[in-house]
C-alpha positions as CSV (number, residue, x, y, z in Angstrom):
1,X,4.1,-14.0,-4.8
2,X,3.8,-12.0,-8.3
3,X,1.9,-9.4,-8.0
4,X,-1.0,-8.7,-9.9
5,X,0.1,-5.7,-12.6
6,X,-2.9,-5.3,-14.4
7,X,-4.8,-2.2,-14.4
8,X,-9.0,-3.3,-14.7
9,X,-10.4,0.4,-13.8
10,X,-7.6,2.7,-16.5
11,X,-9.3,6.0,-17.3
12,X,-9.2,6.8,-20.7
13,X,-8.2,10.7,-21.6
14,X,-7.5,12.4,-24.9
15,X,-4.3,11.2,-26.7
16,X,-1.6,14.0,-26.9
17,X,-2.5,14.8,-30.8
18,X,-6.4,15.5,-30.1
19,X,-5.4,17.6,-27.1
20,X,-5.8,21.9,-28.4
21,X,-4.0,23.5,-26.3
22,X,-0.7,21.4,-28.2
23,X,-2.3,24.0,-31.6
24,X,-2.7,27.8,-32.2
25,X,-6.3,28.1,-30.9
26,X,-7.5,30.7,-28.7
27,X,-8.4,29.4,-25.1
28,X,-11.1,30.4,-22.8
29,X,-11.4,31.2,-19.3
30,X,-13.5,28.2,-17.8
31,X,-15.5,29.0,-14.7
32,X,-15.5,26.6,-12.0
33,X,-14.0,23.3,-13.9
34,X,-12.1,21.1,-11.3
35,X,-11.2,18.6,-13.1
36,X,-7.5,18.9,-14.9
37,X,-7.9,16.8,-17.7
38,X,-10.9,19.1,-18.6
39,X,-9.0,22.0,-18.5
40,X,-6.4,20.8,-21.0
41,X,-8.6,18.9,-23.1
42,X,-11.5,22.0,-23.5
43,X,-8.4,24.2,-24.3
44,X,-8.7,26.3,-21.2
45,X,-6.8,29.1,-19.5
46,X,-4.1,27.5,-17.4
47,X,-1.6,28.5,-15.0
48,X,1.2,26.0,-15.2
49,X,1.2,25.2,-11.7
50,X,3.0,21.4,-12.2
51,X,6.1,22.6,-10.5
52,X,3.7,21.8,-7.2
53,X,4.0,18.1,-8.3
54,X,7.8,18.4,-8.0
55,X,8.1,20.6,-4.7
56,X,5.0,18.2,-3.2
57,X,7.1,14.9,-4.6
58,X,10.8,16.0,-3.2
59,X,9.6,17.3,0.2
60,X,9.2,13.7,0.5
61,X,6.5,14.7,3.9
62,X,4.0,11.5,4.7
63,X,1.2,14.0,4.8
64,X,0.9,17.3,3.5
65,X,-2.0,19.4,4.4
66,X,-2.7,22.2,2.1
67,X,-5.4,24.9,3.7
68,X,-6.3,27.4,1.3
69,X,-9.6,29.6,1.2
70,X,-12.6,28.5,-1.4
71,X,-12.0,28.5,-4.8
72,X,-8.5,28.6,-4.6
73,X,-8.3,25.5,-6.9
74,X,-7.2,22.9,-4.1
75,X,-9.8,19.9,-5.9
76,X,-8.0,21.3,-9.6
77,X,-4.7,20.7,-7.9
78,X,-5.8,17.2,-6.4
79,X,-7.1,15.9,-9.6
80,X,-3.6,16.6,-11.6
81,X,-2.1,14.8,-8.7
82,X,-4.1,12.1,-9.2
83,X,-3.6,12.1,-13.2
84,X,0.0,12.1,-12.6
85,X,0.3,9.6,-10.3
86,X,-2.1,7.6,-10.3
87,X,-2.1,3.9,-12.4
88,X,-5.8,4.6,-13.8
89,X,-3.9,7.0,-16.1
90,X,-0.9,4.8,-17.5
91,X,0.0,6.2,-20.5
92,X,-1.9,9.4,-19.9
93,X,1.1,11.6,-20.1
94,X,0.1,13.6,-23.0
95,X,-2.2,15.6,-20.7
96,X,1.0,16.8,-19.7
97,X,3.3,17.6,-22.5
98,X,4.1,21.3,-22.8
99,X,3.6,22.2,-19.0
100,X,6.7,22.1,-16.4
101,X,6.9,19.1,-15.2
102,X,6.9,17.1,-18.4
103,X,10.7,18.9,-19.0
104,X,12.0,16.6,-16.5
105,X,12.6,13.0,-18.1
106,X,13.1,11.6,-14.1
107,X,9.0,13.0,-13.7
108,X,7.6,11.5,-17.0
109,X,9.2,8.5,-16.2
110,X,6.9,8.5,-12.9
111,X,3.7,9.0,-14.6
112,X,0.8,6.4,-13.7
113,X,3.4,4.2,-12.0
114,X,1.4,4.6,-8.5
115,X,-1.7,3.1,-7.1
116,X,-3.8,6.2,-5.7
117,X,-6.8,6.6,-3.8
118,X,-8.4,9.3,-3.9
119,X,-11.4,11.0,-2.2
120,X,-13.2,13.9,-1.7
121,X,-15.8,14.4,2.0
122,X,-17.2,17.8,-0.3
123,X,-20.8,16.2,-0.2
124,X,-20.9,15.8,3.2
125,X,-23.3,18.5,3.6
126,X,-25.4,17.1,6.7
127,X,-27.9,18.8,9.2
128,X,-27.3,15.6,12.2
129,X,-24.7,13.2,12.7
130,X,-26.7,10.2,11.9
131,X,-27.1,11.8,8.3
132,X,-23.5,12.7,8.1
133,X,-22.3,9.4,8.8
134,X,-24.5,7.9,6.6
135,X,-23.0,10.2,3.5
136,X,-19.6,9.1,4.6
137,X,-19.9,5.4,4.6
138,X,-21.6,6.1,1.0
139,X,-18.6,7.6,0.4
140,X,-16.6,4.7,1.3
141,X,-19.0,2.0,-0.2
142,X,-18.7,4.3,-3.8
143,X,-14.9,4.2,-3.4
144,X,-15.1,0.3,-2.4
145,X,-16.8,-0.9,-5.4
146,X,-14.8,1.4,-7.7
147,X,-11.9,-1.2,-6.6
148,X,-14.6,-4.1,-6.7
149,X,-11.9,-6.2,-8.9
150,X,-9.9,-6.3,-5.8
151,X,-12.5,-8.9,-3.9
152,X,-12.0,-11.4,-6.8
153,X,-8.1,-11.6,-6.6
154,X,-5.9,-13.4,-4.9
155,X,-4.3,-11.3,-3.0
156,X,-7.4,-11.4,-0.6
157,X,-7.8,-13.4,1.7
158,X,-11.5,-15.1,2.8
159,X,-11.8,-12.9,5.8
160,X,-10.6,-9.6,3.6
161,X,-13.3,-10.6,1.2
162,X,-15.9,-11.0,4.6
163,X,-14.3,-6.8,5.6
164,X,-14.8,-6.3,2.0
165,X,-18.4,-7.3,2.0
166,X,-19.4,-5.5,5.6
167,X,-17.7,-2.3,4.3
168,X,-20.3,-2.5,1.1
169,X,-23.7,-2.8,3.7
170,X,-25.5,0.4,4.4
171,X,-25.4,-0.6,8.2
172,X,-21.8,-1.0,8.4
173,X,-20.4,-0.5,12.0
174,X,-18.1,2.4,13.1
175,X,-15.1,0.0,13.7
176,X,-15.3,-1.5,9.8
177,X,-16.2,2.3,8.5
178,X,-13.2,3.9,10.0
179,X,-10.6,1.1,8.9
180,X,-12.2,1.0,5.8
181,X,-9.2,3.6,4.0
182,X,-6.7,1.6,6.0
183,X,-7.8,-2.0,4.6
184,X,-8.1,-0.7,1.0
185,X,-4.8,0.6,0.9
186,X,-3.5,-2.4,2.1
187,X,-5.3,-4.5,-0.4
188,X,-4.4,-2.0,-3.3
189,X,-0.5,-2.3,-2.1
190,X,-0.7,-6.2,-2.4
191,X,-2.3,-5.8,-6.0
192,X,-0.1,-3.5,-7.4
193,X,3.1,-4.5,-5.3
194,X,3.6,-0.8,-4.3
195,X,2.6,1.3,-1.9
196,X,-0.4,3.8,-2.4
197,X,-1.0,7.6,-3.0
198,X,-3.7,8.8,-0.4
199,X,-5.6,12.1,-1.6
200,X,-8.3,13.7,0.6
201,X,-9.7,16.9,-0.6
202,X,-12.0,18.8,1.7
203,X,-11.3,16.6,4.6
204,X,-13.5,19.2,7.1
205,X,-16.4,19.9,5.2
206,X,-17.9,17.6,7.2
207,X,-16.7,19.3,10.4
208,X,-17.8,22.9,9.7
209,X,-21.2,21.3,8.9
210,X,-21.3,19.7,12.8
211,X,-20.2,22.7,14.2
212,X,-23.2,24.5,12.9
213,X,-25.4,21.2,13.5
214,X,-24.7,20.9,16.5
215,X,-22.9,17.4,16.4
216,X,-19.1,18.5,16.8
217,X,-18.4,15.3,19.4
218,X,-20.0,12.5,18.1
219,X,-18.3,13.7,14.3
220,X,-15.1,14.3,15.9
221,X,-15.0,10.8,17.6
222,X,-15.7,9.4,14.0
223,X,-13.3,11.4,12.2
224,X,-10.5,11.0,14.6
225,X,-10.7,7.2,14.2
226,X,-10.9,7.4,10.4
227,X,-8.0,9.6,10.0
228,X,-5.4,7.8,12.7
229,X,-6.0,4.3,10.8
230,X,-5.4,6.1,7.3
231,X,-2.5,8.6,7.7
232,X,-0.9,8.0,10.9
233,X,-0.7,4.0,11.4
234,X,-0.6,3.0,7.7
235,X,2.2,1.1,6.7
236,X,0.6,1.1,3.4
237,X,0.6,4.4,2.6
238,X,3.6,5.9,0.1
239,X,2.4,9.6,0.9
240,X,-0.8,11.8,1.4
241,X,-2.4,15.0,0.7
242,X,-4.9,16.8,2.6
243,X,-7.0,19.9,1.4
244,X,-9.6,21.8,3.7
245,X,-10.1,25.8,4.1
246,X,-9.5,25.3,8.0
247,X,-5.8,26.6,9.1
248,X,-4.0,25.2,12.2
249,X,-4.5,28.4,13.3
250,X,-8.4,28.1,13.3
């Protein structure tokens, strides 16, 4: 079958000549911005850290976990992943120009040639597990019908478009909920023909939040499902990232 190549959901970002850093202006410090295209396009402070798309890219790990303390910029890091990679920004690359990795023709060439999914648990803010869950399947439904041209193509099949459907209902079941990354990546690989770019940032908010709660088991039980299906038994996957402030030494 040929693949569908099309890109229905492309982010548009500032082109590489309205972009100020790329002139003689002053920039300023901004507090608190996680978002990279943001940085670059408000002419913000930066430290080039793009060589981390390089080391992260030729370690060639299926899932990297980084654990760094609050405000360390782990989401900032996750969203130039995702504006590197990712195929929503195609084209994008001017975001780019003048920072590290853009010196390497091999990594420009790579540049919104990925389908990526990417997701972030930071909301997940809950007093009891029923709330918490609750948070996380809106989480999943958001992130569902962000993709919602992937029910109308042919790539899916009848009974994907039934998952599809259960995964949108506010009383979707824990087995549907927990596949639900699993089934999307597989969907987004058939669309795209290529395998997909998995980025979860603050993957244990929700956990400190049950620990405190009170609901540690019945949120581990969830979790554990959730994460097995996505980053351990995914043939779907290409690679992942994970970001919390919880070491393995915790």
């Amino acid at each position: 079958m040929e693949w569908n190549k099309s890109i229905p959901w492309n982010k548009s970002i500032p082109q590489n000549k309205d972009i100020p850093w790329k002139k003689d202006n002053p920039r300023t410090v901004g507090i608190g911005i996680q978002d990279f295209a943001k940085v670059v396009t408000n002419n913000c402070f930066y430290v080039d850290k793009t060589d981390f798309i390089r080391e992260w890219w030729e370690s060639r790990d299926d899932v990297t976990l980084i654990t760094r303390p609050r405000r360390f910029g782990k989401t900032l890091t996750m969203s130039m992943l995702e504006q590197f990679f990712s195929v929503a920004y195609a084209g994008q690359g001017g975001i780019f120009e003048g920072l590290s990795i853009w010196k390497d023709e091999a990594y420009r060439a790579l540049q919104g040639t990925y389908p990526v999914l990417s997701v972030s648990f930071a909301r997940v803010k809950e007093a009891n597990f029923p709330d918490a869950r609750a948070m996380l399947c809106d989480i999943l439904r958001s992130l569902y019908s962000s993709h919602y041209y992937l029910r109308s193509s042919e790539v899916l099949s009848d009974l994907d478009r039934e998952y599809f459907d259960r995964v949108l209902k506010p009383d979707v079941n824990n087995a549907d909920a927990t596949s639900a990354l699993y089934h999307l990546s597989e969907y987004m690989c058939r669309y795209y023909g290529k395998k997909v770019i998995i980025l979860l940032d603050e993957y244990d908010t929700p956990m400190h939040e049950a620990y405190v709660g009170g609901y540690w088991d019945e949120l581990v039980t969830f979790s554990r499902s959730l994460f097995n299906a996505t980053f351990k038994t995914n043939p779907f996957m290409e690679r992942a990232v994970m970001t919390g402030i919880t070491s393995s030494k915790s």
